[in-house]
C-alpha positions as CSV (number, residue, x, y, z in Angstrom):
1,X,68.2,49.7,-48.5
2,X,66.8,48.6,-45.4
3,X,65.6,52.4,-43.0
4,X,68.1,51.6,-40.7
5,X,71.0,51.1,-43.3
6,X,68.9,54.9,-45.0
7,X,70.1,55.9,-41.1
8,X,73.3,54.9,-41.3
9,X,74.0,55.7,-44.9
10,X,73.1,59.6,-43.9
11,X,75.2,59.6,-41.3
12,X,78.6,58.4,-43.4
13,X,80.6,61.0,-45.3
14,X,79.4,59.5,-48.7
15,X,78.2,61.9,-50.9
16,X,74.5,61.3,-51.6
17,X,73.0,61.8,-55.4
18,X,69.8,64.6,-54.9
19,X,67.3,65.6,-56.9
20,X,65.4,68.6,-55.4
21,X,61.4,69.2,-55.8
22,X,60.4,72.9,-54.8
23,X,57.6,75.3,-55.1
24,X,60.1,78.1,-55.0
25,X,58.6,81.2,-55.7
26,X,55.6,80.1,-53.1
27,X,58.1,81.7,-50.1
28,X,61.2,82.8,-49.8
29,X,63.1,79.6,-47.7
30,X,63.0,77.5,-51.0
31,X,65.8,79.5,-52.2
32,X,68.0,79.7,-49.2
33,X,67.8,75.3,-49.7
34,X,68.3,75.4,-53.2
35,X,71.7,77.6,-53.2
36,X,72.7,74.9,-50.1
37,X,71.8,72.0,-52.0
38,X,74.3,73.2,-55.2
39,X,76.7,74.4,-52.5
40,X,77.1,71.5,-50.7
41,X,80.5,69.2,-50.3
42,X,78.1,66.5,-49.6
43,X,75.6,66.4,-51.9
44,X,75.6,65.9,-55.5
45,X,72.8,67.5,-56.9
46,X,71.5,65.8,-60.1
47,X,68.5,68.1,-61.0
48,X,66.1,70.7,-59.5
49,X,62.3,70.1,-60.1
50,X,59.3,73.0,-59.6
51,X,56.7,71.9,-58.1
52,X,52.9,73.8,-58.5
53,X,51.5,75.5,-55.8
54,X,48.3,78.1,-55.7
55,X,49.1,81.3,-53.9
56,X,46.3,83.3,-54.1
57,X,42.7,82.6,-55.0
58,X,42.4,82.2,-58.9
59,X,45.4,81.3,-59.8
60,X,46.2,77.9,-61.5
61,X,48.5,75.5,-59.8
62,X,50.2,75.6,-63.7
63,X,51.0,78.9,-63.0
64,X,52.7,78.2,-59.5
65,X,55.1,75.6,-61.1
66,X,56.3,77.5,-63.9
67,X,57.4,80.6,-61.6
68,X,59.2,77.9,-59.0
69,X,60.5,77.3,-62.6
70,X,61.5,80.7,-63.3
71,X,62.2,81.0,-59.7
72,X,64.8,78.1,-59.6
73,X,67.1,79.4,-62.6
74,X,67.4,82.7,-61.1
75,X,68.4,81.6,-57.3
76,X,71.2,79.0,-59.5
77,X,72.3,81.6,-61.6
78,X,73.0,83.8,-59.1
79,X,74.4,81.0,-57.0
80,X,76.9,80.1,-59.8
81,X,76.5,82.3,-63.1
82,X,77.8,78.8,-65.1
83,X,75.7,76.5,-63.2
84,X,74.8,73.3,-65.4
85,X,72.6,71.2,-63.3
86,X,69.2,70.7,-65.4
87,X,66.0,72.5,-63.8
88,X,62.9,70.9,-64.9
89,X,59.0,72.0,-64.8
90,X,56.8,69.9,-62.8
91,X,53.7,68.7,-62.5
92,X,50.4,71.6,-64.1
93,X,48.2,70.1,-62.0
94,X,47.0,67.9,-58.7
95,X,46.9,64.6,-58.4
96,X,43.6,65.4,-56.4
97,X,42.1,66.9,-59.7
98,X,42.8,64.7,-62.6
99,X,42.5,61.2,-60.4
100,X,46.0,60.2,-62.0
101,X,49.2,60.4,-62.5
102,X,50.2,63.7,-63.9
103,X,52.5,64.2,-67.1
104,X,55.4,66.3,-66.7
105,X,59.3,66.3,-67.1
106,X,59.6,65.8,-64.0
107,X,57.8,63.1,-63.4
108,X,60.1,61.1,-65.9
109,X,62.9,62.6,-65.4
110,X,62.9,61.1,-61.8
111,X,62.4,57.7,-62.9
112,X,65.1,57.9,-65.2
113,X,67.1,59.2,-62.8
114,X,66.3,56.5,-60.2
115,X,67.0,54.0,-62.7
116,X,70.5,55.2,-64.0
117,X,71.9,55.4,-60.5
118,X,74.0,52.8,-59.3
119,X,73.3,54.2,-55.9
120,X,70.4,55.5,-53.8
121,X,68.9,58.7,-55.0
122,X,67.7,61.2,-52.4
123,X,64.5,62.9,-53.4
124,X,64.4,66.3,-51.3
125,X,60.6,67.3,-51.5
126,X,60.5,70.7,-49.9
127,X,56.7,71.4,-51.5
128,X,53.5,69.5,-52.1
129,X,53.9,65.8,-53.5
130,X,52.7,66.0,-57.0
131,X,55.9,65.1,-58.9
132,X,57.0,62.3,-56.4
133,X,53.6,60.3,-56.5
134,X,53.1,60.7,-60.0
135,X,56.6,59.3,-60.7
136,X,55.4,56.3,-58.2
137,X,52.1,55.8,-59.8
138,X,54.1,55.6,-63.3
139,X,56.6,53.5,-62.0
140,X,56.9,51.7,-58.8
141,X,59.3,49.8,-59.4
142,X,61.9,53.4,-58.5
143,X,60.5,52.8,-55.2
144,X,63.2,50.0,-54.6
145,X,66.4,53.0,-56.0
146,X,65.0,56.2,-53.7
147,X,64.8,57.6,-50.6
148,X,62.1,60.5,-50.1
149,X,62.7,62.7,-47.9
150,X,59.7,65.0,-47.3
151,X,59.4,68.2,-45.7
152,X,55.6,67.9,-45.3
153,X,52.7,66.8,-42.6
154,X,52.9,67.0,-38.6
155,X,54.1,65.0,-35.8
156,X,52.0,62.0,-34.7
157,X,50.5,63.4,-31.9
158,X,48.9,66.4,-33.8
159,X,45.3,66.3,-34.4
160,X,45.5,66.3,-38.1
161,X,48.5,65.4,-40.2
162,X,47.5,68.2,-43.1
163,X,50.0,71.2,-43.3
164,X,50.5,73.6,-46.4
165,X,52.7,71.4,-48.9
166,X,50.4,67.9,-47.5
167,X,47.0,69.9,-48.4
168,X,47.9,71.3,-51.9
169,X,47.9,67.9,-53.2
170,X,46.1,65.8,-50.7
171,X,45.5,62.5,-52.6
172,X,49.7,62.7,-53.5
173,X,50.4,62.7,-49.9
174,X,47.9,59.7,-49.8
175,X,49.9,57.6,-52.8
176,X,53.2,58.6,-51.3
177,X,52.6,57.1,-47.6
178,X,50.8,54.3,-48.9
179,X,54.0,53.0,-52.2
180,X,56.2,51.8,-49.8
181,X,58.7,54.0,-50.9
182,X,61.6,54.7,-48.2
183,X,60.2,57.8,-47.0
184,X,61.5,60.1,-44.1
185,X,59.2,63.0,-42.8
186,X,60.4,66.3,-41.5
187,X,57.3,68.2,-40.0
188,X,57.3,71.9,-39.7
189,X,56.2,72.6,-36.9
190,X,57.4,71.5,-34.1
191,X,61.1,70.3,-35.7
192,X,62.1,72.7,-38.6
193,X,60.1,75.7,-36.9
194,X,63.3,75.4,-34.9
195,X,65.0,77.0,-37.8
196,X,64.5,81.2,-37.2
197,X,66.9,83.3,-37.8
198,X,66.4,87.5,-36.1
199,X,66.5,89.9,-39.6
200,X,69.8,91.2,-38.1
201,X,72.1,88.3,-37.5
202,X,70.6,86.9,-40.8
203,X,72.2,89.5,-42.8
204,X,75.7,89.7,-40.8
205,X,76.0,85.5,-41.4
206,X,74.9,85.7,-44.8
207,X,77.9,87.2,-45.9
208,X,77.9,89.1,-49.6
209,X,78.2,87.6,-52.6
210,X,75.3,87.6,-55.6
211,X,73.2,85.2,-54.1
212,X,73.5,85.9,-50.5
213,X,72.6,89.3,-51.4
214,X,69.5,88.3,-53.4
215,X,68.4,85.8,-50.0
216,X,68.7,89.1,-47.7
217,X,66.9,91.0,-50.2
218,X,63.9,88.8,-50.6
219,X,64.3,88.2,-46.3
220,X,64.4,91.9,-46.2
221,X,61.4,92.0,-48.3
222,X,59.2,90.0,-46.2
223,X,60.1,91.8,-43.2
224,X,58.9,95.4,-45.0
225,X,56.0,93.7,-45.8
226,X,55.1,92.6,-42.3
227,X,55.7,96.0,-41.3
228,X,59.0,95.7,-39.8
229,X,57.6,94.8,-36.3
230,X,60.8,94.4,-33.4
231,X,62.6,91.1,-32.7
232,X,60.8,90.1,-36.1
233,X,62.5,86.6,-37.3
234,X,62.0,84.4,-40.2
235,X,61.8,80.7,-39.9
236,X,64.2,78.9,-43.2
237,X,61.7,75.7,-42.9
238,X,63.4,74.3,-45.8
239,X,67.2,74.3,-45.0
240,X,65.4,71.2,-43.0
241,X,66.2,69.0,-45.9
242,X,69.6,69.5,-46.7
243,X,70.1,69.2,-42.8
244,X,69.2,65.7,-43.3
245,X,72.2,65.4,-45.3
246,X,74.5,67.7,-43.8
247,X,73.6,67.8,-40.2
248,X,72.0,64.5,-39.6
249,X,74.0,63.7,-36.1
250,X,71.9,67.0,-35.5
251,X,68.4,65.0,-35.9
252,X,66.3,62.5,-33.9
253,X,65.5,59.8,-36.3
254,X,62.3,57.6,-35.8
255,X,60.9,54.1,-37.3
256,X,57.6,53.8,-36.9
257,X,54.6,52.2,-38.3
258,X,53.5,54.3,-41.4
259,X,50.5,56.5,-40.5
260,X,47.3,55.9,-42.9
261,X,46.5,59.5,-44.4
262,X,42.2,59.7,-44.1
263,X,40.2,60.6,-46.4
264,X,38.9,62.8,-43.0
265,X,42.5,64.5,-43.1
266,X,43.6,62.7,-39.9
267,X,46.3,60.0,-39.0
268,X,44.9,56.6,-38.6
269,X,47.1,53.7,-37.5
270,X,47.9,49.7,-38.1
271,X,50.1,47.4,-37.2
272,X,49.6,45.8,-40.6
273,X,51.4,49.0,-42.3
274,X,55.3,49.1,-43.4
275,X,57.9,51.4,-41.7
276,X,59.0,55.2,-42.3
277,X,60.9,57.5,-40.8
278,X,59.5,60.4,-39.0
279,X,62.2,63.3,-37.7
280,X,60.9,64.1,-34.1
281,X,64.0,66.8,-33.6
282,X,66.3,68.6,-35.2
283,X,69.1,71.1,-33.3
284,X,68.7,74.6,-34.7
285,X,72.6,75.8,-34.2
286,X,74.6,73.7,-35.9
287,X,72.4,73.7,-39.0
288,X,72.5,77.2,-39.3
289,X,76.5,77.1,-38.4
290,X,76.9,74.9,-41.4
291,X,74.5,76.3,-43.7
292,X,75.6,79.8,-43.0
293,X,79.0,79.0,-43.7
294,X,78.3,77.3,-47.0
295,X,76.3,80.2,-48.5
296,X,78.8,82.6,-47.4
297,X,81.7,80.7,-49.2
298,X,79.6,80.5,-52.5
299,X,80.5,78.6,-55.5
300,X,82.4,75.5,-55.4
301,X,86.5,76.0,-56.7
């Protein structure tokens, strides 16, 4: 698929095959966009992949990936007690450290799935790029059969390019700009920083059921640990990507020239580069009307 027919695909009622990569136990929006993804009427959810991240100083990025493991089955279960959609453990360590591609399930379980699909396969990358570039550097040939769409990096016009999930694994950022693959960015900040929700209204559109009670428990959480300060909101950076899917009328769409990511951590450009998508804006209201209505309803009939 050309970008444009990506655009034009996103926007059509078609339900879109997903596999999700998340470091969910490194925050607490990964879970509110893994229930979505699994709830939604639009997307077909093939698999959920944990992706590493490091925390806190000392820990192992092995150690990050296998609580976004642990992480995963308990937002699904709770989601839908006889969920059957596989969750598989990522990536142990960077692409930055071993100067490879890393081994993991993963990383082959993508290409198979990229492979088996008679359709396009939408990679949701909600965390650092680990398991996406490894599955490029192992095969690029899946390149031609997916579509990654990458919470991750900043807008053009920011200094440096380097945000949380881009700097845990710098050099996968590096292979994943540079395969060619159809890639769409959604910066944080300033698109899906749009995306806060007051610690009031978040309960009272939730709605109760299992997992809507465990996501304003673990919101709750957070805002007892910040001290409870007034007007206090959280920002659900990752419902950002199943936006793109559900809500992309909602979303400025971009082509541009695919940025070079430096070795210096900054943006350099070339006319010689192949396109991308970059998501310059995204409308905070109806993806929160959509996604709050979809969590509150809970498990599909």
């Amino acid at each position: 698929m050309t970008l444009n027919e990506i655009i034009a695909d996103l926007n059509s009622p078609r339900k879109k095959k997903v596999v999700l990569d998340t470091d969910a136990y490194n925050e607490i929006d990964d879970q509110y966009a893994i229930a979505y993804c699994y709830l939604s009427e639009r997307i077909d959810l093939l698999s959920v992949h944990a992706a590493l991240f490091v925390h806190n100083e000392g820990d192992s990025t092995e150690k990050g990936m296998l609580q976004s493991y642990e992480e995963i089955k308990k937002v699904l279960s709770l989601t839908d007690a006889e969920y059957e959609t596989p969750v598989l453990k990522g990536c142990p360590e960077t692409i930055d450290k071993t100067g490879k591609w890393v081994d993991s399930e993963a990383t082959r379980r993508l290409i198979e799935i990229a492979h088996e699909s008679d359709e396009i396969v939408y990679v949701l990358a909600i965390g650092t790029g680990t398991n996406v570039a490894s599955s490029l550097l192992l095969d690029p040939s899946i390149k031609d059969k997916i579509c990654v769409i990458w919470l991750a990096c900043s807008q053009l016009h920011v200094y440096t390019p380097v945000d949380y999930n881009l700097e845990q694994d710098y050099k996968a950022g590096q292979i994943i700009f540079d395969s060619g693959v159809p890639l769409i960015i959604v910066p944080g900040c300033w698109v899906t920083s749009v995306l806060r929700s007051d610690i009031e209204n978040t309960r009272a559109l939730l709605g109760y059921n299992p997992i809507c009670d465990y996501l304003a428990k673990i919101t709750e959480d957070r805002y007892n640990m910040v001290g409870r300060p007034e007007g206090w909101a959280r920002t659900i950076w990752d419902l950002g990507a199943p936006a793109i899917i559900e809500n992309p009328e909602c979303c400025q769409f971009d082509i541009i020239k695919a940025p070079v990511l430096t070795d210096d951590r900054l943006y350099a450009f070339s006319d010689d580069r192949h396109e991308m998508i970059m998501v310059n804006n995204m409308e905070r209201d109806p993806v929160f009307e959509k996604a709050w209505a979809t969590l509150k309803k809970g498990k599909k009939d």
